[in-house]
C-alpha positions as a printed NumPy array, in Angstrom:
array([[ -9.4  ,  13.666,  -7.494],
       [ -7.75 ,  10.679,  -9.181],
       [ -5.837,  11.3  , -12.388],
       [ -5.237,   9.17 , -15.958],
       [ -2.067,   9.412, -14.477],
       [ -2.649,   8.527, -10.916],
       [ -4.51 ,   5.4  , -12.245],
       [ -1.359,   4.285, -14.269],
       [  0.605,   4.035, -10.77 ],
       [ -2.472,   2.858,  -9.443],
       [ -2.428,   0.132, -12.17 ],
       [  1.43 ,  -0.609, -11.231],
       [  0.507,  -1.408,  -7.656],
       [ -2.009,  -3.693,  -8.494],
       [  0.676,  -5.745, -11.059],
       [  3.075,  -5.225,  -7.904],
       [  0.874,  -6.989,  -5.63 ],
       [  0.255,  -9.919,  -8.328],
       [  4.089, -10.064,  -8.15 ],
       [  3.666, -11.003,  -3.964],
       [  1.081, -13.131,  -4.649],
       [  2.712, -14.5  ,  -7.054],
       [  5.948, -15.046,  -4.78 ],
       [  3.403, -16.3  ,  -2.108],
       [  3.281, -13.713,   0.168],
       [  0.133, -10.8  ,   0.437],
       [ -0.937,  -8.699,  -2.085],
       [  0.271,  -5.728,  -1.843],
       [  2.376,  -3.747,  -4.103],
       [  3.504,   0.462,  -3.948],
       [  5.481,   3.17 ,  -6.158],
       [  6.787,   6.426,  -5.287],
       [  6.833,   8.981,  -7.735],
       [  8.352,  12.194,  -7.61 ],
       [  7.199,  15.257,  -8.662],
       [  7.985,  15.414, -11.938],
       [  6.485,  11.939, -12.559],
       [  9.202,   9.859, -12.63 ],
       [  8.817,   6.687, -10.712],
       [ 11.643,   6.459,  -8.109],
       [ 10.833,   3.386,  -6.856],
       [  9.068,   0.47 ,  -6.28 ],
       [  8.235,  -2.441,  -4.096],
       [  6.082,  -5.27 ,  -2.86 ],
       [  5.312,  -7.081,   0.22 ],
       [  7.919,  -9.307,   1.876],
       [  6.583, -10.663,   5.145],
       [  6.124, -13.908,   3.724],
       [  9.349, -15.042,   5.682],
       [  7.829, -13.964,   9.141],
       [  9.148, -10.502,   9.221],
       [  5.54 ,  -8.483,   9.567],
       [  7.099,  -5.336,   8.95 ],
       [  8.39 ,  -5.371,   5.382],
       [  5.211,  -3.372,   4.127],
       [  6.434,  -1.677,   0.545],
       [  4.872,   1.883,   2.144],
       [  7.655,   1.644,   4.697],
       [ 10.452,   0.268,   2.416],
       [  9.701,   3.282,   0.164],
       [  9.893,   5.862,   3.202],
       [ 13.243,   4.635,   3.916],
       [ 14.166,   4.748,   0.13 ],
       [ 13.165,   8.067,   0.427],
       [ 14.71 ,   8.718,   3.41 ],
       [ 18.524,   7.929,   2.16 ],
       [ 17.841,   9.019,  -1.127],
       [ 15.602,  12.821,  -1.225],
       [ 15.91 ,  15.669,  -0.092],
       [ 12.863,  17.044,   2.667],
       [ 11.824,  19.288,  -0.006],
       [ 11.77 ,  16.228,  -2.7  ],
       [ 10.16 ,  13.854,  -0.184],
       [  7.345,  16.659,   0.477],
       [  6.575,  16.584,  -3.182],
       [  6.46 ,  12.927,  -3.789],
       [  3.349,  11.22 ,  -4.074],
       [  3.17 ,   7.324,  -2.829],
       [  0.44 ,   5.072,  -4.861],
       [ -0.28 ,   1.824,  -3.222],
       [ -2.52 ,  -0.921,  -3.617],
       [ -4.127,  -0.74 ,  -0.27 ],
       [ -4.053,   1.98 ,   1.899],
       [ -1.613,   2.349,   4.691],
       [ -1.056,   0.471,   8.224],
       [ -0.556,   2.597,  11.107],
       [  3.227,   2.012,  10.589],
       [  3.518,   2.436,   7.404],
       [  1.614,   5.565,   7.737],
       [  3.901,   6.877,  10.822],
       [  6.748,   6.094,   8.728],
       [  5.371,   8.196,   5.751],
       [  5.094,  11.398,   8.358],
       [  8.223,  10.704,  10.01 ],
       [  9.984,  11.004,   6.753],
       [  7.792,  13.616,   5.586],
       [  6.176,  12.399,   2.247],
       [  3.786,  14.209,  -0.005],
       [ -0.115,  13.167,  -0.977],
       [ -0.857,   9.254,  -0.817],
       [ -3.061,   7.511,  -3.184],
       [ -4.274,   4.018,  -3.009],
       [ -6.984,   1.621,  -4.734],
       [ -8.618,  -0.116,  -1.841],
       [ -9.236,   0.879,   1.813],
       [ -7.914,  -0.467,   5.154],
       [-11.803,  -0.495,   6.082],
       [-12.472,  -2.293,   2.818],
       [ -9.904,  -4.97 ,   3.588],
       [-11.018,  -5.506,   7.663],
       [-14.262,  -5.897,   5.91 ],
       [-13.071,  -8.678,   2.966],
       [-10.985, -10.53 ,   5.848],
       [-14.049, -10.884,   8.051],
       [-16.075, -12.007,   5.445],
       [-13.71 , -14.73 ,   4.343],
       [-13.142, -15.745,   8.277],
       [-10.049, -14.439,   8.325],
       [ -9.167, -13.327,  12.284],
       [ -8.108, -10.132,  12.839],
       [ -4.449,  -8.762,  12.626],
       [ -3.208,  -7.844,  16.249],
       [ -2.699,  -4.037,  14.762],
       [ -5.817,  -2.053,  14.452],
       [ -6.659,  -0.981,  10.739],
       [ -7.06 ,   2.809,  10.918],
       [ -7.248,   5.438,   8.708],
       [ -3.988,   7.141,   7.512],
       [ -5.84 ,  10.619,   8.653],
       [ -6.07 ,   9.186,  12.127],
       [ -2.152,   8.244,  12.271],
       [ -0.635,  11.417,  10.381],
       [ -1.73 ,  15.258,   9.814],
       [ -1.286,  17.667,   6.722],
       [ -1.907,  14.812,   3.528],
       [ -3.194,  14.8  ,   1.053],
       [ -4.741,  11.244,   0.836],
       [ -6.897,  10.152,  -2.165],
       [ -9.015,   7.007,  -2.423],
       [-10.551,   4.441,  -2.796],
       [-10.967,   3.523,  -6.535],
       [-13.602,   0.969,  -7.078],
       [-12.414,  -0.213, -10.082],
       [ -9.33 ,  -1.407,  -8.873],
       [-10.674,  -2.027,  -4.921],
       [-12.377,  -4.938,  -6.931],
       [ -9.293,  -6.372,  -8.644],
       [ -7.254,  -5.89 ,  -5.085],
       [-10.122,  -7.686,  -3.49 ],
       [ -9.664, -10.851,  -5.655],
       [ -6.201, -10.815,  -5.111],
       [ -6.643, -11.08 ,  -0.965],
       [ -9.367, -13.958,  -2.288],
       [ -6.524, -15.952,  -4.062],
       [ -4.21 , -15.666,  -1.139],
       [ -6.424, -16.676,   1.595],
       [ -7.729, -19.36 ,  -0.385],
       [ -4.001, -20.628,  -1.202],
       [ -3.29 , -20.184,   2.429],
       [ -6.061, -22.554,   3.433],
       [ -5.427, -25.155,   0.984],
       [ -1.734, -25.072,   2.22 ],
       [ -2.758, -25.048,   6.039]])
């Protein structure tokens, strides 16, 4: 069930991920919040400069790593604009995070790359239930799938035009 308040982090992710595409690099954008609410941090993509694995789910894990407790960490939630990789997902059960919530799909994604001919990435796109056990994982919200979608649009297209 997704919250007024889960769709105000939701929200956040989205403006996150303008900020990479922004910066030219993808769209995507993530916030970990603790139990109480309180946002504890935040980040967006940075693979732009060739390193593929500087997802914001697995910058947060390691924020949360060095910085909660296991009991903290268990009661976080993550919000992200699209739904985990398999290694950001790992990395969210290796450091033992709470519930994940995020506005678009890694099935809806495979499905928007394909249709804009975009190949696909050497790691398969698979559910965060088939990479980690015992989440709580809400999602997707169509409302903001939509807006996420457009933002994959504008970077593709940029990345074309710049090819």
């Amino acid at each position: 069930m997704i919250s007024d308040l889960d769709m105000k982090h939701l929200r956040r992710c989205v403006e996150l991920a303008e900020i990479a595409l922004e910066k030219g690099d993808e769209p995507f954008g993530s916030v970990l919040v603790s139990a109480d609410g309180d946002v504890l941090a935040e980040d967006h993509n940075h693979v732009a400069g060739g390193d593929n694995t500087q997802h914001p789910e697995f910058a947060l894990a390691r924020w949360a790593a060095a910085n909660l407790t296991p009991e903290e960490r268990s009661m976080a939630t993550v919000y992200t604009s699209g739904e985990h990789c398999p290694m950001c997902a790992a990395a969210h059960g290796w450091v033992g995070l709470g519930r994940i919530v995020y506005a678009s799909s890694s099935r809806q994604l495979a499905e928007w790359l394909n249709e804009m001919g975009v190949a696909p990435t050497r790691v398969r796109n698979l559910p965060i239930q088939d990479v980690i056990r015992d989440t709580i994982v809400d999602g997707p919200v169509p409302e903001l799938a939509e807006q996420v979608r457009q933002l994959h649009r504008q970077f593709y297209t940029a990345k074309r035009k710049n090819s």
